[in-house]
C-alpha positions in Angstrom: -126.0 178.9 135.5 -127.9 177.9 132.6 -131.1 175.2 133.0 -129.9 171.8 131.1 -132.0 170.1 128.6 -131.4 166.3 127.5 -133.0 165.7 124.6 -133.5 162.2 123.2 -134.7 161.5 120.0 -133.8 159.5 117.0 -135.1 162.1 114.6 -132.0 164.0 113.5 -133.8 166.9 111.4 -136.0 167.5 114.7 -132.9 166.6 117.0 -130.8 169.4 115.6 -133.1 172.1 114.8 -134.9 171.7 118.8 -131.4 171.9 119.4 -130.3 174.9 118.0 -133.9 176.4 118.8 -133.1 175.5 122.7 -129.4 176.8 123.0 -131.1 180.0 121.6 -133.3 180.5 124.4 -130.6 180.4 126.7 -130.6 176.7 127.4 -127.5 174.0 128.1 -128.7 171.7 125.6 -127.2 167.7 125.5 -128.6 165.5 122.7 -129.0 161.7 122.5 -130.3 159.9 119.7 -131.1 156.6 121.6 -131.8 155.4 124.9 -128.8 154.4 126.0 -126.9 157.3 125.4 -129.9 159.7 126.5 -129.5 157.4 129.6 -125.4 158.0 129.8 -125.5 161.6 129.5 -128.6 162.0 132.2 -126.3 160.1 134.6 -123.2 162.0 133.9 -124.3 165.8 133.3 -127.5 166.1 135.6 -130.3 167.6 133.2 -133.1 169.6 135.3 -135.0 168.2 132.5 -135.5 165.6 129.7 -137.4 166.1 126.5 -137.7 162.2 125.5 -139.1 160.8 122.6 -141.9 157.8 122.8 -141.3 155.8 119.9 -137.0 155.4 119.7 -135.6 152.2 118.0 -134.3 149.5 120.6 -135.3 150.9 123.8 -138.1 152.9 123.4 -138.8 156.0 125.8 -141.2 153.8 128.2 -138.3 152.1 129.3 -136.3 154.7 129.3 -138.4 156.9 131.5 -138.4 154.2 133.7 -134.6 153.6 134.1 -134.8 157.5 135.2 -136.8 157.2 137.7 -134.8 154.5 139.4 -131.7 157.3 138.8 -133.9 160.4 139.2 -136.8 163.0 140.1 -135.6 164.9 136.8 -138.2 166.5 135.3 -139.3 164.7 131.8 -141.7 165.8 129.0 -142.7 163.2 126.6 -142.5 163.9 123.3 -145.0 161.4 121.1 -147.4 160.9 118.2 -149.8 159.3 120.3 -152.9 160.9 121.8 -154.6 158.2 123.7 -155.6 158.3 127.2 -154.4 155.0 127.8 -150.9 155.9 126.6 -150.9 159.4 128.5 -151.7 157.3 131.6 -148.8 155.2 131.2 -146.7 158.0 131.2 -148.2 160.2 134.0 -147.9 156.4 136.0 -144.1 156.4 135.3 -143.7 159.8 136.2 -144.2 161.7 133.0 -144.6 165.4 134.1 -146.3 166.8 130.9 -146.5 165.7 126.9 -146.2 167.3 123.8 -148.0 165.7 120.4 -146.1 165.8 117.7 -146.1 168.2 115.7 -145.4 171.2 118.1 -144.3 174.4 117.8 -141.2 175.0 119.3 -142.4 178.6 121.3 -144.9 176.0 122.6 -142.7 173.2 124.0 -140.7 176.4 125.5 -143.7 177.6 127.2 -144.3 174.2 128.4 -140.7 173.8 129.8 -140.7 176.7 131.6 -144.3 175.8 133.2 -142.9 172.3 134.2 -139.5 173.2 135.6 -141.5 175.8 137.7 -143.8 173.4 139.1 -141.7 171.1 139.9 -139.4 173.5 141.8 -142.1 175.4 143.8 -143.5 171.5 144.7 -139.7 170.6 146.2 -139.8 173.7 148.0 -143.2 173.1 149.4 -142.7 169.9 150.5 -141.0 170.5 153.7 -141.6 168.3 156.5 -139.4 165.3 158.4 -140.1 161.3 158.8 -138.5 160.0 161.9 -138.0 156.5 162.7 -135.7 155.5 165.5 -131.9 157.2 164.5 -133.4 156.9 161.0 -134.3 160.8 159.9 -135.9 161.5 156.4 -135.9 165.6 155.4 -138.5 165.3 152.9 -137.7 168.6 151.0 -133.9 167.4 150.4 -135.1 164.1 149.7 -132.4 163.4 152.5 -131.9 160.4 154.9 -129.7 160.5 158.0 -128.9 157.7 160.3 -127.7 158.3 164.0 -126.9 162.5 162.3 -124.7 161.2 159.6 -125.8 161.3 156.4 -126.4 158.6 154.0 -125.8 158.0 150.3 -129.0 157.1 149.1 -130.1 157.0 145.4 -133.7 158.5 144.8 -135.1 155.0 144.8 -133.4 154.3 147.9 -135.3 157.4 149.4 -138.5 156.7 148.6 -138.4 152.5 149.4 -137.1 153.6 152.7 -139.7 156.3 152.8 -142.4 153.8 152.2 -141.0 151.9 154.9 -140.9 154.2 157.5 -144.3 155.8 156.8 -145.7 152.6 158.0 -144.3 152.9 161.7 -143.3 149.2 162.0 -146.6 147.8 160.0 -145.3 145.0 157.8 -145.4 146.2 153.8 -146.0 143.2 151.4 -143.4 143.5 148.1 -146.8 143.7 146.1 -147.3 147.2 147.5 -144.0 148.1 147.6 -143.3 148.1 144.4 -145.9 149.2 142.9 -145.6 152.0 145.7 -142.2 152.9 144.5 -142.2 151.8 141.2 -145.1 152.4 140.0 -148.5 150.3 139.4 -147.4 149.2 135.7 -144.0 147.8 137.3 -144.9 143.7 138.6 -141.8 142.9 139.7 -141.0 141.6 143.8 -137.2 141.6 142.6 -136.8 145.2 142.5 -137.5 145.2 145.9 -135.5 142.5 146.8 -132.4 144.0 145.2 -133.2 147.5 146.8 -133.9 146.0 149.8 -130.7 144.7 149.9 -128.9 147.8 148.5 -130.4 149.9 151.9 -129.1 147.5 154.3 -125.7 147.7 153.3 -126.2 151.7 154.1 -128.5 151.5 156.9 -126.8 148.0 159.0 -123.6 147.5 160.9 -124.1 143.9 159.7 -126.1 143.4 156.7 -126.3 139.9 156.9 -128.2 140.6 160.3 -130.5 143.1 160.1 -132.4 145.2 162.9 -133.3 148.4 160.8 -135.1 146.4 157.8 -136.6 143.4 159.0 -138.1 140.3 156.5 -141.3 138.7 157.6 -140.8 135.6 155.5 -143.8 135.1 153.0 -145.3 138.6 153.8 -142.3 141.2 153.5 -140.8 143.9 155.5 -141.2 146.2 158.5 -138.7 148.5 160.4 -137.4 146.9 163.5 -136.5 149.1 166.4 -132.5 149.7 165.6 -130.0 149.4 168.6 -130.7 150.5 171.7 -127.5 152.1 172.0 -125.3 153.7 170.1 -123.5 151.7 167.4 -120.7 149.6 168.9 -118.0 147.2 167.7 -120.3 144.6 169.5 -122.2 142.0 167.5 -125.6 143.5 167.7 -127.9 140.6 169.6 -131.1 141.5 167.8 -132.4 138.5 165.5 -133.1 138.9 161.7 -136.7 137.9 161.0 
């Protein structure tokens, strides 16, 4: 099966010809000359990675990358004019994994696709190891989460909230460091956690409206309660939400 490649930039000379240059070595190659659709097609065909241009009309690829990560741990290269540390550091905060300065040679980009996509595979393989909390069971290397052994349907940003969570054995986590935690350190913004918070409990609760696996500590934030004490029951569950 061949790697796939979503490239988005508004440049149609360089879109078609990086194109073309891509398919010929042996890449699946999906274009996008916007965010939006860059955003449609990473949602619908799964790239292992995304060559995304900084500076694209509307949304621009800062915002961009950060709509994948909330989708995503795809692999992205930023493609820019810019050179600045200060806009590198954006990107590697965002979860840039590499940038090319326009203009590049295409054997280059190549050479630098091939060095991301196998550093980012050899890291999920190395990262084996298990978070345990309660029922609650995270498999690190899947980026998997399991309540009582059955599996649940978590989005990446699910995972890592609820990984942030856990790795604080019951400690209470403020939404400050939460979401800068999860989203990153540019991202100021209490309501992403909120919403996600209320997203997990709908997976994780037998009644959402009264929690016991993610617990608010009103004007601080959340912690992981203790979960039943017994198996899962058509019961009302007697613990209190905070």
């Amino acid at each position: 099966m061949k790697t796939k490649i979503l490239l988005v930039d508004d440049d149609q000379t360089l879109l078609h010809l990086l194109g073309q240059y891509l398919k010929q070595s042996q890449f699946e190659v999906f274009e996008a000359p916007n965010g939006p659709t860059g955003l449609r097609l990473a949602f619908n065909e799964r790239p292992d990675l995304v060559l995304l241009d900084v500076m694209l009309p509307g949304m621009d690829g800062w915002e961009v990358c950060a709509r994948l990560r909330e989708l995503s741990d795809v692999a992205i290269i930023m493609i820019t004019a810019k050179t600045t540390e200060a806009d590198k550091l954006r990107g590697f905060r965002l979860g840039v994994d590499d940038y090319v300065t326009k203009p590049f040679s295409f054997a280059e980009l190549v050479a630098r696709i091939q060095a991301v996509l196998t550093r980012t595979r050899t890291a999920g393989q190395a990262e084996a190891g298990y978070l345990a909390h309660g029922d609650i069971v995270l498999d690190l290397s899947k980026y998997q989460a399991s309540l009582g052994g059955q599996t649940l349907d978590l989005t990446p940003t699910e995972f890592r909230l609820l990984e942030a969570l856990v790795r604080r054995k019951g400690k209470v986590a403020p939404e400050s460091e939460l979401v800068h935690e999860v989203w990153g350190t540019l991202r100021d913004d209490p309501a992403l956690v909120r919403r996600y918070v209320m997203m997990l409990r709908r997976k994780l609760e037998h009644n959402p409206a009264d929690p016991i696996w993610i617990l608010t500590v009103r004007g601080f934030g959340y912690r992981m309660g203790t979960g039943p004490l017994h198996p899962p029951s058509s019961e009302k569950q007697s613990d209190k939400k905070e």
